[in-house]
C-alpha positions as CSV (number, residue, x, y, z in Angstrom):
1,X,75.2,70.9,-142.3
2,X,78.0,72.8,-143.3
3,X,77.9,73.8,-147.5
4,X,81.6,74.3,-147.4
5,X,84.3,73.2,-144.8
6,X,85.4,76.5,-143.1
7,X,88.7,75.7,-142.9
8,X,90.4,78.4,-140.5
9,X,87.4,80.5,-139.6
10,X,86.2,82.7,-136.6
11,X,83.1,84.6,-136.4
12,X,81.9,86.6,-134.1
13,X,77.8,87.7,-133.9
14,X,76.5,90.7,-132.1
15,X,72.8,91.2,-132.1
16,X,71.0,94.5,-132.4
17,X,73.1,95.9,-135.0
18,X,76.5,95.9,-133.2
19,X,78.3,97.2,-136.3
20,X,79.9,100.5,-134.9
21,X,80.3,99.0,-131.4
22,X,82.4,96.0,-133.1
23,X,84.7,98.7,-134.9
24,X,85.4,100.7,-132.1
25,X,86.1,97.3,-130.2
26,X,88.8,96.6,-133.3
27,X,92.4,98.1,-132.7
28,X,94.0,98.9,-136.3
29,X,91.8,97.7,-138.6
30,X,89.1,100.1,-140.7
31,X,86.6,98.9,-142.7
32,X,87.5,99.5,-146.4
33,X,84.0,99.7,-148.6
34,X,86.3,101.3,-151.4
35,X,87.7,97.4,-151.9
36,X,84.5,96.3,-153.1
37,X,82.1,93.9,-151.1
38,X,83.3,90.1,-150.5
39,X,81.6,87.2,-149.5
40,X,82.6,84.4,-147.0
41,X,82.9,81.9,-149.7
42,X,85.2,84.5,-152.0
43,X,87.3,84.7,-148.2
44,X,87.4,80.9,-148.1
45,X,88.5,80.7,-151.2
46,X,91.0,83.6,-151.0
47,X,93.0,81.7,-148.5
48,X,96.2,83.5,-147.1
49,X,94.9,86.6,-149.3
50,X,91.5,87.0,-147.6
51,X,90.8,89.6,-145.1
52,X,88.7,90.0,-142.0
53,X,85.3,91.3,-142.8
54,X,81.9,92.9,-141.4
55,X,78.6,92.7,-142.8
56,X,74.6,92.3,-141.0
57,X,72.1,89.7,-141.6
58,X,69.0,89.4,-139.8
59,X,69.7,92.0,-137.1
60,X,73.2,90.3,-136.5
61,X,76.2,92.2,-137.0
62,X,78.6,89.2,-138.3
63,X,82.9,89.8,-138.4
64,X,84.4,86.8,-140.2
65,X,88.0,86.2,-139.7
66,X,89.2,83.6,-141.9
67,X,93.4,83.7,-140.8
68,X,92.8,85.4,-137.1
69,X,93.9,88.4,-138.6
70,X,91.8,90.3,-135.5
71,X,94.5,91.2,-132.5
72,X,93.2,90.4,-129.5
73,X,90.1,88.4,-130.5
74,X,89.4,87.7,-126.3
75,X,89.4,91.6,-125.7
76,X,87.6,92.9,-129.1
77,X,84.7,90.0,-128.0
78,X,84.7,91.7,-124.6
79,X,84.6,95.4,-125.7
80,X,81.9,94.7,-128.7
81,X,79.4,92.7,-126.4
82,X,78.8,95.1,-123.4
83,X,75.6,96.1,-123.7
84,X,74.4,93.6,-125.9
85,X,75.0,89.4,-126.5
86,X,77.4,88.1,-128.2
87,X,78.7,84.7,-129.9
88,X,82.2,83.5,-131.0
89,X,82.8,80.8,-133.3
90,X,86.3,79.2,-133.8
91,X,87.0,76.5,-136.3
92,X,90.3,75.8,-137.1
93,X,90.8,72.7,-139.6
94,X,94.7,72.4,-139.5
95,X,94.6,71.4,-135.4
96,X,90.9,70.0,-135.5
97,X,90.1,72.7,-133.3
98,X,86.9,74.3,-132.6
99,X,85.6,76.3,-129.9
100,X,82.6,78.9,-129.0
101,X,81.5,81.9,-126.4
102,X,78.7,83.3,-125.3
103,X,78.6,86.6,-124.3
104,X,76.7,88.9,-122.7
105,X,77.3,93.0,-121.5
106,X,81.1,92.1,-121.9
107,X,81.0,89.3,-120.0
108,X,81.6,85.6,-121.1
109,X,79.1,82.9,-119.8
110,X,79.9,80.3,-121.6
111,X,82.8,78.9,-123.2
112,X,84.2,75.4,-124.8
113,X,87.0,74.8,-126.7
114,X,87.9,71.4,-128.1
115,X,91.2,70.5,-129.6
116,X,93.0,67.0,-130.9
117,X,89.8,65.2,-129.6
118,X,89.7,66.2,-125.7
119,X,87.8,69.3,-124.1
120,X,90.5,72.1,-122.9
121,X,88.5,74.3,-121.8
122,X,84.9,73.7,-120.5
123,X,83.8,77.0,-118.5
124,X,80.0,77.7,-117.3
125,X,76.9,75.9,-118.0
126,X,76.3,73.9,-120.8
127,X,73.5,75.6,-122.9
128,X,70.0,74.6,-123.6
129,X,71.2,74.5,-127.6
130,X,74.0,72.4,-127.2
131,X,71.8,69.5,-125.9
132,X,72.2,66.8,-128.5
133,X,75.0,67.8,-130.8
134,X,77.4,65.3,-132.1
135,X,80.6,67.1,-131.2
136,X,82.5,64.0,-131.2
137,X,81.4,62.9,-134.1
138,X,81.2,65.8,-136.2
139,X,82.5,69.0,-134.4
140,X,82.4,71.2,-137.8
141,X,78.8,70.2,-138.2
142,X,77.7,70.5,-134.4
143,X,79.7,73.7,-134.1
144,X,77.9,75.0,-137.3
145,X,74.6,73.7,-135.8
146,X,75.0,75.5,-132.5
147,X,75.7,78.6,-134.1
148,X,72.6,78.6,-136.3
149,X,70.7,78.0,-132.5
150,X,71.9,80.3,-130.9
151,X,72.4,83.0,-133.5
152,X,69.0,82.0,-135.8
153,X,71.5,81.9,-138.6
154,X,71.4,79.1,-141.0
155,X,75.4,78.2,-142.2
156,X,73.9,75.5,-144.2
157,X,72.0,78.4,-146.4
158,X,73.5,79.8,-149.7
159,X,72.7,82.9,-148.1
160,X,75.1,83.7,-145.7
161,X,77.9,82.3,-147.7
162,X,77.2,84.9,-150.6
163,X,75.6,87.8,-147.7
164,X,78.1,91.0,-149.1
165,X,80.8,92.0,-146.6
166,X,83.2,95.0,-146.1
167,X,86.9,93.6,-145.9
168,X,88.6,95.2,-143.3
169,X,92.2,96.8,-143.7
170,X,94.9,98.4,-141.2
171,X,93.6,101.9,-140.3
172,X,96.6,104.1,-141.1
173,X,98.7,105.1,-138.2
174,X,98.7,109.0,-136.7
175,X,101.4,110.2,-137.6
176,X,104.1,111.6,-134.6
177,X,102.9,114.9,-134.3
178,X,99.3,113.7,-134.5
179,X,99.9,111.3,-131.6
180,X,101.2,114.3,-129.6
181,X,98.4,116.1,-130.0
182,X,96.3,113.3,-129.4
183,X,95.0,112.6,-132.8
């Protein structure tokens, strides 16, 4: 079970240390190590002030998103997984939403999303680790579950909610003459 209720909350795990592929699948952010590491309870707890952030645990490269912040979510899963698999996580308390991907060489195989009760979108074979899971009558806890199958991580564990993490900023923009040189 859950320690804390995410809230708003999207994370996104790559295996095989996906770190550089995940930031070069990340239009105009940066990650910004001179801020000082975070945690995903000090980003819960930050609210509208927290940030996006990247950090590794158990061979899984781990973005947390706490307000969506990521542009594009749909194309930065698909650019960070080619090569390599892939899981999205979405919780999103205010709508009772939740939802998940799996992924694998940039290509979804999987994907559920379930909002005000009903299944929207149901694509591609239920997995083997779904089997079981009370997504009726506890989606934040079955959601949470599923992720710790698929992904081996525990989000009932103190440790991932105090695992260090680089916030991630906006990457400054080229300036003009930059851009016209290609820079």
């Amino acid at each position: 079970m859950i320690r804390h209720s995410p809230l708003d909350l999207t994370l996104l795990a790559l295996d095989r240390d996906g770190r550089a592929d995940l930031m070069a699948a990340i239009p105009g952010l940066r990650e910004a190590p001179e801020e000082g590491p975070t945690t995903l309870s000090e980003l819960i707890s930050a609210r509208r002030r927290a940030r996006p952030a990247v950090g590794e645990m158990d061979g899984w490269t781990i973005l947390i998103d706490t307000l969506f912040a990521v542009p594009d979510q749909a194309e930065v899963v698909h650019r960070a997984t080619r090569g390599r698999n892939g899981h999205a996580f979405l919780w999103q308390a205010a709508s009772g939403s939740h939802g998940f991907g799996a992924h694998h060489d940039g290509a979804v195989y999987r994907s559920a999303f379930r909002s005000g009760g009903e299944w929207m979108i149901d694509a591609g074979e239920a997995l083997p680790e779904e089997a079981g899971l009370p997504f009726v009558e506890d989606p934040e806890g079955a959601l949470a579950e599923l992720a710790s199958r698929l992904t081996g991580l525990d989000l009932g564990d103190d440790a991932i909610w105090e695992l260090p993490l680089t916030p991630l900023v906006k990457a400054p923009r080229p300036s003009k003459a930059g851009r016209a040189l290609g820079r």
